[in-house]
C-alpha positions in Angstrom: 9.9 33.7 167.3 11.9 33.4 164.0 9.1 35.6 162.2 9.9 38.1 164.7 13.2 38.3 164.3 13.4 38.6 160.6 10.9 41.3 160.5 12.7 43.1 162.6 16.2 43.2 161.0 13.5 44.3 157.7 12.6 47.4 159.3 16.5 48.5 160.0 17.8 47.3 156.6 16.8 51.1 154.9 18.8 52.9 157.4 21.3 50.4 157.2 21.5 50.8 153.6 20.8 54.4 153.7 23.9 54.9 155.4 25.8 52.7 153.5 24.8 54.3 150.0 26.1 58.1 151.8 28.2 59.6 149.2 31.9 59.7 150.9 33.1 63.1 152.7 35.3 65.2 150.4 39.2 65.3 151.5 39.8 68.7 152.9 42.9 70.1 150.4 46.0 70.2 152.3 47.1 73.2 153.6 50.0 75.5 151.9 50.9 76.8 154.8 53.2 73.3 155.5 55.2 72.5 152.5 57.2 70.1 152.4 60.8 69.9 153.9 64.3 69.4 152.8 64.9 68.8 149.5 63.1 67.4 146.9 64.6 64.4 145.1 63.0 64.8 141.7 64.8 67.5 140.4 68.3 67.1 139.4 71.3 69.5 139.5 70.8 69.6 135.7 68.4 71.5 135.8 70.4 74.7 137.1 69.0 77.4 134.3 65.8 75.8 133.6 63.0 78.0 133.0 59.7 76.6 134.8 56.4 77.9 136.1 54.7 76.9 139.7 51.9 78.7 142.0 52.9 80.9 145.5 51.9 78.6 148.2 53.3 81.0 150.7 54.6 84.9 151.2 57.3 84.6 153.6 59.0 88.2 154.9 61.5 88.5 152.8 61.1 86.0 150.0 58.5 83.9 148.4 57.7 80.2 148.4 56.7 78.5 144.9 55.5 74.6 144.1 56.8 73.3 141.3 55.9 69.8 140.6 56.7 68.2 143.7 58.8 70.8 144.9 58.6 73.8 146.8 61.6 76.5 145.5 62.3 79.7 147.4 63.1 83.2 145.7 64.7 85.7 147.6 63.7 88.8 147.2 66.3 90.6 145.8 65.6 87.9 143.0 61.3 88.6 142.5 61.9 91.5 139.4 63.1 91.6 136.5 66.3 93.3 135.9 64.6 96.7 134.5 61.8 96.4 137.4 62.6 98.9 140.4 60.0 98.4 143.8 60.8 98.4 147.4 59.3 95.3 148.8 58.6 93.2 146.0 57.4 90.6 147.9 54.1 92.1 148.1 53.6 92.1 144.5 52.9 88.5 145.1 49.7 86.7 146.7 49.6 82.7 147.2 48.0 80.9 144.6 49.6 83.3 141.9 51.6 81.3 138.7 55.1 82.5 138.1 57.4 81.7 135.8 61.6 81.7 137.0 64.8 79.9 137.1 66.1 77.3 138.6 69.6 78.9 139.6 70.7 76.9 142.3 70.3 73.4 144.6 71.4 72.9 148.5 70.5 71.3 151.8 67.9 73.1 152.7 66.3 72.8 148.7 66.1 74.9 145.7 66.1 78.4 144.8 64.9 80.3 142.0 64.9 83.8 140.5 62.5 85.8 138.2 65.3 88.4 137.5 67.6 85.6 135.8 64.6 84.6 132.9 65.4 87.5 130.5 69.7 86.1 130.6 67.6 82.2 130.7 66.1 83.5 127.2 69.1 85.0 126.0 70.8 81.8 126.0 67.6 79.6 125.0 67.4 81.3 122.1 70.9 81.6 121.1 71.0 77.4 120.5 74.0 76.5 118.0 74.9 80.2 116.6 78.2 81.0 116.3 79.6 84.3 115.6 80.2 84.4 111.9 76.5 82.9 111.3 74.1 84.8 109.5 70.6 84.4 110.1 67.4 86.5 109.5 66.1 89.2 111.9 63.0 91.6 112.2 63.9 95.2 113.0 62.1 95.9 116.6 63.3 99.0 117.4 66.2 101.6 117.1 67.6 104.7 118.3 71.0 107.0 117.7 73.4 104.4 117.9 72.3 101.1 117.0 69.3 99.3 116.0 67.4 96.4 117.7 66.2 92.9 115.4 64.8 89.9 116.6 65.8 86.4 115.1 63.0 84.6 116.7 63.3 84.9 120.5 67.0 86.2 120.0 67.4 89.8 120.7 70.4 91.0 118.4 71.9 95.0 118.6 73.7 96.4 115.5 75.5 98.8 116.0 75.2 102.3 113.6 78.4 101.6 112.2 77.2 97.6 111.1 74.1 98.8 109.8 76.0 100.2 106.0 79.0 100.4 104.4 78.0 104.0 104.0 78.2 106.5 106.7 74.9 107.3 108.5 73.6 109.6 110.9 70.5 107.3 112.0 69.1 104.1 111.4 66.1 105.3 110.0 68.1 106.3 107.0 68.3 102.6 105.6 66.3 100.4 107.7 62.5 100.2 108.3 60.6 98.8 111.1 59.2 95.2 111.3 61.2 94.5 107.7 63.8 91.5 107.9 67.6 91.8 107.2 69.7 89.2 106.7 72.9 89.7 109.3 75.6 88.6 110.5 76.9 87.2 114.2 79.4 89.4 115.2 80.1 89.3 119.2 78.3 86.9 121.7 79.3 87.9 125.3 77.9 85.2 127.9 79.8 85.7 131.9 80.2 82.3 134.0 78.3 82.8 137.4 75.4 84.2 135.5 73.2 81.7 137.9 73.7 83.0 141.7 75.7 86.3 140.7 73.3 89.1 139.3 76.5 91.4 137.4 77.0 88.6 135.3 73.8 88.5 133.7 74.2 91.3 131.1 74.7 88.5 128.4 74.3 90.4 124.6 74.6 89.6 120.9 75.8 92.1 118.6 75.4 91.7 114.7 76.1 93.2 111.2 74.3 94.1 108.5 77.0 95.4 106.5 79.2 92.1 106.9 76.5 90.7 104.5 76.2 93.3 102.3 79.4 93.8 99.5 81.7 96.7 99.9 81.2 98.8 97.3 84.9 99.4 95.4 85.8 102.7 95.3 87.0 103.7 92.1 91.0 104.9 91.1 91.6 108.8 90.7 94.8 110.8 89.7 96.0 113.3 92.1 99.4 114.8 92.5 101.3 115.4 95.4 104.3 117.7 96.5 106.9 114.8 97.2 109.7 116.8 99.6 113.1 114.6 99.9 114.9 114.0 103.1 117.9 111.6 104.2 118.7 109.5 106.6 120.9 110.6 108.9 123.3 109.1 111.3 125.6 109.8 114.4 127.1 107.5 116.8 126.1 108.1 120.8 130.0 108.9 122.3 130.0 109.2 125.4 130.7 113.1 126.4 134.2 113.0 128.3 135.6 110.7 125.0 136.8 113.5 122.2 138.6 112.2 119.0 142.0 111.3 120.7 139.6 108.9 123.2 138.2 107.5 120.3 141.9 106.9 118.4 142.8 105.4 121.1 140.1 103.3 121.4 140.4 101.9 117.7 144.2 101.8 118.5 143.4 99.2 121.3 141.1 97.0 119.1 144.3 96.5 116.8 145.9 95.0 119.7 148.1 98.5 120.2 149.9 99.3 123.7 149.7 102.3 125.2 153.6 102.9 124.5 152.7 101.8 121.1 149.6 104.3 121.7 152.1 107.2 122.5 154.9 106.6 120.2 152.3 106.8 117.8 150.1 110.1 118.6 153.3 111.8 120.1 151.7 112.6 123.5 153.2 111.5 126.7 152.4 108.4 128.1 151.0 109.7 131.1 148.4 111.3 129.0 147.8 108.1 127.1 147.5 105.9 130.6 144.7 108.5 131.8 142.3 108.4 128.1 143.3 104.1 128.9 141.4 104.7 132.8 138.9 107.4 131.4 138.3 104.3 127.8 137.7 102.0 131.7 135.5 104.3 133.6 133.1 104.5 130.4 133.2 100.5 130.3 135.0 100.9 126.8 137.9 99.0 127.2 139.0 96.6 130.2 143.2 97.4 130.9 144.5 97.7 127.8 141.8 95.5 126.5 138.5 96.7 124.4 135.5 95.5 125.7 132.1 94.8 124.1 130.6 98.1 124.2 134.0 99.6 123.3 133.5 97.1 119.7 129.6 98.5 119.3 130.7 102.1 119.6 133.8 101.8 117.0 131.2 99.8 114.4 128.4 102.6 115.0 131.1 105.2 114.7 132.6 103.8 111.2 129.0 102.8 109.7 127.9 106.1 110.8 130.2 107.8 108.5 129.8 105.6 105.5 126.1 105.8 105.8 126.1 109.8 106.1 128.7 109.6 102.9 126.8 107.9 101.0 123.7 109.7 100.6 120.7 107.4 101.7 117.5 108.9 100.9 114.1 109.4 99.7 110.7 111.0 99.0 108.2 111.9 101.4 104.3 112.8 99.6 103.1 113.9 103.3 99.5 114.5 101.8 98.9 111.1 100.1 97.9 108.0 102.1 99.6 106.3 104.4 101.2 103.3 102.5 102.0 106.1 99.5 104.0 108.6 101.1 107.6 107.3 101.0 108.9 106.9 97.8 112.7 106.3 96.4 114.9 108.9 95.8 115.1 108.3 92.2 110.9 108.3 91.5 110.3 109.7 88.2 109.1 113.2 88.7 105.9 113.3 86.4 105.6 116.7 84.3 103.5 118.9 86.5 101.1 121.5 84.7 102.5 124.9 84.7 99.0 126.6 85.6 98.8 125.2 88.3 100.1 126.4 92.1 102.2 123.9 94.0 101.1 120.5 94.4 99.0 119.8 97.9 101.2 119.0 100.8 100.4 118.8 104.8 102.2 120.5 107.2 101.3 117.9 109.9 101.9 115.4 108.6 105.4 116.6 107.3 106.6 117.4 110.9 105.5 114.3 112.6 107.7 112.3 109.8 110.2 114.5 110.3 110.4 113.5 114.5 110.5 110.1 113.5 113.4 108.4 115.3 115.6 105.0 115.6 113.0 102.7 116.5 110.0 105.1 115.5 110.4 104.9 112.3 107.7 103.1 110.7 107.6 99.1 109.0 108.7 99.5 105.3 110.4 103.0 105.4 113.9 102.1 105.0 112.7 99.2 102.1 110.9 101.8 100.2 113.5 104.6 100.4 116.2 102.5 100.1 117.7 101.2 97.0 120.7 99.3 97.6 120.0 96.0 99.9 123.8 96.6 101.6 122.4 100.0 102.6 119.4 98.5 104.0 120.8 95.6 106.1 123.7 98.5 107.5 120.9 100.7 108.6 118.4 97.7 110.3 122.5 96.5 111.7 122.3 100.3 113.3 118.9 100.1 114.9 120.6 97.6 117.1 123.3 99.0 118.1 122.7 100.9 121.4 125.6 103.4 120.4 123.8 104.8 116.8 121.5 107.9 116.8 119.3 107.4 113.8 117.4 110.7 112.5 115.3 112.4 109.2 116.6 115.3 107.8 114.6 117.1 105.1 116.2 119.8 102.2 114.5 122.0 100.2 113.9 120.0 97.3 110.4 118.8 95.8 109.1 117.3 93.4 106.0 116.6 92.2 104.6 112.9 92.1 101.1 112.3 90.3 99.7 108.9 92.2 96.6 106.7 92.0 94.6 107.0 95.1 91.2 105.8 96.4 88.3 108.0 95.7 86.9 106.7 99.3 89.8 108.2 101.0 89.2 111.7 99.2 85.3 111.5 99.9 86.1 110.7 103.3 88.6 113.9 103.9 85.9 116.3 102.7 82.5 114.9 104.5 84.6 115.8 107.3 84.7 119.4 106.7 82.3 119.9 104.2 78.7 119.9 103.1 78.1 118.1 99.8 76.1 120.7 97.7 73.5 119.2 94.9 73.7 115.3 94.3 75.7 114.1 97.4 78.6 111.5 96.4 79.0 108.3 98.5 79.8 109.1 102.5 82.6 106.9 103.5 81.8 105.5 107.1 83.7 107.3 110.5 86.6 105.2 111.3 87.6 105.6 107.6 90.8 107.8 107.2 90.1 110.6 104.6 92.8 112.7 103.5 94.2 115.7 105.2 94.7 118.4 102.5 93.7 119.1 99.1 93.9 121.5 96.0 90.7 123.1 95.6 89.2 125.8 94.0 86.9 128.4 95.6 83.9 130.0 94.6 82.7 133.3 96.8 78.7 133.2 96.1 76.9 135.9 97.2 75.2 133.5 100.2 78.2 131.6 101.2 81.4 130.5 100.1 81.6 127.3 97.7 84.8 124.9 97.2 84.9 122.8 94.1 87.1 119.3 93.9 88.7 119.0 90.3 89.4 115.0 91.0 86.0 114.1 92.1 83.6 116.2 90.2 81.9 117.5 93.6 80.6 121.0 94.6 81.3 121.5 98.9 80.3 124.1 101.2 81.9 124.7 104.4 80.6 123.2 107.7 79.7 125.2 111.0 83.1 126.6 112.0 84.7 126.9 108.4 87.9 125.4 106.7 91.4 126.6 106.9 92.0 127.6 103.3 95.3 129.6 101.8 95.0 131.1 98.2 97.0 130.1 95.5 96.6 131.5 92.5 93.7 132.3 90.1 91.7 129.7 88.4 92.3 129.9 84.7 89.9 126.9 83.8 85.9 127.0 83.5 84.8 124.3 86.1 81.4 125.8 85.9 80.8 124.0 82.9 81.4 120.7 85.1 78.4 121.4 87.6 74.9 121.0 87.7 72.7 123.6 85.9 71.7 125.0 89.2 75.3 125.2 90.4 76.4 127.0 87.1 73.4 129.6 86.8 74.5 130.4 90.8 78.2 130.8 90.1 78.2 132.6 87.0 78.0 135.4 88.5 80.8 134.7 91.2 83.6 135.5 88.5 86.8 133.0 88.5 87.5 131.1 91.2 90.4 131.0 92.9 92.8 127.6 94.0 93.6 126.8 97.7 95.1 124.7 99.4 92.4 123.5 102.4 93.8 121.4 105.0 90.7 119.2 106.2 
């Protein structure tokens, strides 16, 4: 009975066995159409602005669902392109099991959200680590157009604009930079908005740079020029109100010394009635209180007497309305430097002579009154009448000139004439745009045959008007050979054009 039973657990042991050895079933994966819910605990709010990559587990209508990790971050879709992307329904763009790389921007109740339009600010201020403006760095040129050229300082995009790019005025960027060579430049501006996380017109973060900030400026060299220096004075008169004539006025001074008005009319000889009604006209202007002066009544009777000793005394000065700005007032008593006979009247500029001339009181520009002045009691009384309400303060100009020979900058004439002008041969250096150039000079004129050519004594240079033409008013007849000064090809093309002739050009 025993044998039987053992032989017959024998015969099931293989299928026992066999079953046992069955490799196990394979887990079915789980299904992305159930992510999980509420929010994940893994992820901090520190990581607002973190740039990560997950896989779509699911295309909702009007946004996508991503798995990062161990947690599932929605992207609206308003946030799916990139901010130069343009597609009606981005959202089918996407399929589930695609890897995308976004944002972290934000962290709620119901879990994260992210956005693949915020990665290219993300970047932007990855990349930008410790710089500062004021740090130079090295940088690749990637690109450039008319205004500005594009380098890259490792993931950092950086724009310089056409006026960082040289110290000398360009047209285009191609003129001095090449593509894919590295500059050395300069942080200029970094612009970075708050918000940039859930508000999409913040996220227009930039870097502008310099290339010229690293380069030196070149010095521009000293030239001699002279100028037609045209004197004027400084005049004066006090603000009186209109109903107060010259007895109003004695009468007003007589009350400051404590006078009556008997005293008043004993003392002008008019009858006191009269005297009582210039006393109530002196208190309708707010001049004098009763027969007391008031404030305003003391301010107009110390414009009135500095006024007059102002206007006696002469105060005075030059005004060179062609050189540069911090040259053009000068003291009355500048030596006049011995101007050459052959030559026509120094340069002058008629703008600029009658906006000085409408200078008043307060308009008057910093330093005017210290450089035309030259006693320091005249100066303090004239700064004592800019504060005084009741003083008129005005230029007057007389027909006196002389001629002053000053140092300028060669820049500042360079820059005047690239304005107008062609450079013809050899060009000189091209100040850049925002540099002031002058406004006028003395030049002499060459009619060629082709066109006509202007020739700048000071700076050696050969010009030919641009598209429109200067304004230009003859002088006199050049006596001197400035052919001799030019280049060969110049000379051999103007030797036929006879003398030339001097102008005055206003630029």
């Amino acid at each position: 009975m025993l044998d039987f039973l053992s032989r017959l657990l024998n015969a099931f042991e293989p299928s026992l066995s066999g079953r046992n050895s069955q490799p196990e079933r394979t887990h079915r994966a789980a299904s992305p159409s159930r992510p999980p819910k509420g929010p994940s605990t893994s992820l901090g709010a520190e990581n607002c602005g973190r740039i990560v990559a997950g896989s779509v587990v699911k295309i909702l209508p009007k946004s996508v669902l991503i798995q990062y990790q161990d947690t599932t971050v929605l992207i609206p879709q308003h946030e799916l392109l990139s901010p130069n992307a343009k597609f009606e329904n981005p959202v089918s763009l996407f399929s589930v099991g695609d890897n995308v790389e976004f944002v972290l921007t934000s962290r709620d109740q119901r879990g994260w959200r992210g956005s693949v339009h915020a990665l290219t600010e993300a970047r932007l201020r990855n990349a930008l680590g410790n710089l500062r403006p004021g740090t130079a760095v090295r940088a690749r040129v990637e690109r450039f157009d008319d205004r500005g050229a594009w380098l890259l300082a490792g993931a950092l995009v950086l724009r310089v604009p056409l006026a960082e790019i040289s110290w000398s005025w360009i047209d285009h960027p191609s003129e001095v930079l090449d593509l894919a060579q590295e500059y050395i430049v300069q942080i200029s501006t970094i612009l970075l908005e708050e918000n940039w996380l859930t508000e999409k017109r913040a996220r227009n973060g930039r870097v502008t740079a310099s290339i010229k900030a690293c380069l030196p400026q070149p010095e521009s060299p000293r030239i001699t020029l002279y100028f037609k220096a045209t004197e004027f004075q400084v005049r004066t008169f006090a603000r009186v109100p209109r109903r107060c004539d010259a007895v109003a006025l004695f009468a007003l001074e007589a009350l400051n010394q404590h006078l009556s008005v008997s005293e008043i009319a004993e003392l002008t000889g008019l009858p006191l009635v009269s005297i009582q009604e210039i006393v109530a006209l002196l208190g309708e202007e707010g001049l004098a209180a009763g027969e007391t002066i008031t404030q305003s009544g003391e301010r107009l009777l110390a414009g009135v007497a500095t006024s007059k000793l102002l206007n006696d005394s002469g105060v005075a000065g030059l005004f060179a309305s062609a050189a540069p700005a911090e040259q053009q007032v000068h003291p009355i008593d500048a030596v006049a430097q011995t101007y050459p006979r052959h030559l026509p009247t120094p340069v002058f500029s008629h703008k600029q002579q009658s906006r000085f001339m409408r200078l008043r009181g307060d308009e008057l520009p910093d330093g005017l009154l210290l450089r035309a002045q030259i006693g320091e009691v005249q100066r303090e009384q004239l700064t004592a009448m800019l504060r005084n309400p009741h003083v008129h303060l005005f230029l007057s100009h007389t027909p006196n000139w002389r001629a002053l020979k000053l140092e300028v900058s060669q820049h500042w004439v360079l820059a005047g004439l690239w304005k107008s002008f062609h450079a013809v041969g050899r060009p000189p250096f091209r100040p850049p745009p925002k540099e002031r150039g002058c406004d006028a000079l003395l030049m002499v004129r060459y009619r060629d045959s082709a066109q006509q050519l202007y020739w700048e004594p000071a700076t050696g240079t050969l010009w030919a008007p641009r598209e429109g033409g200067v304004k230009a008013q003859e002088a006199s007849v050049c006596a001197e050979d400035f052919i001799q000064h030019m280049p060969d090809d110049i000379a051999q093309r103007l030797a036929k054009a006879g003398p030339g002739t001097w102008c005055w050009v206003q630029l």
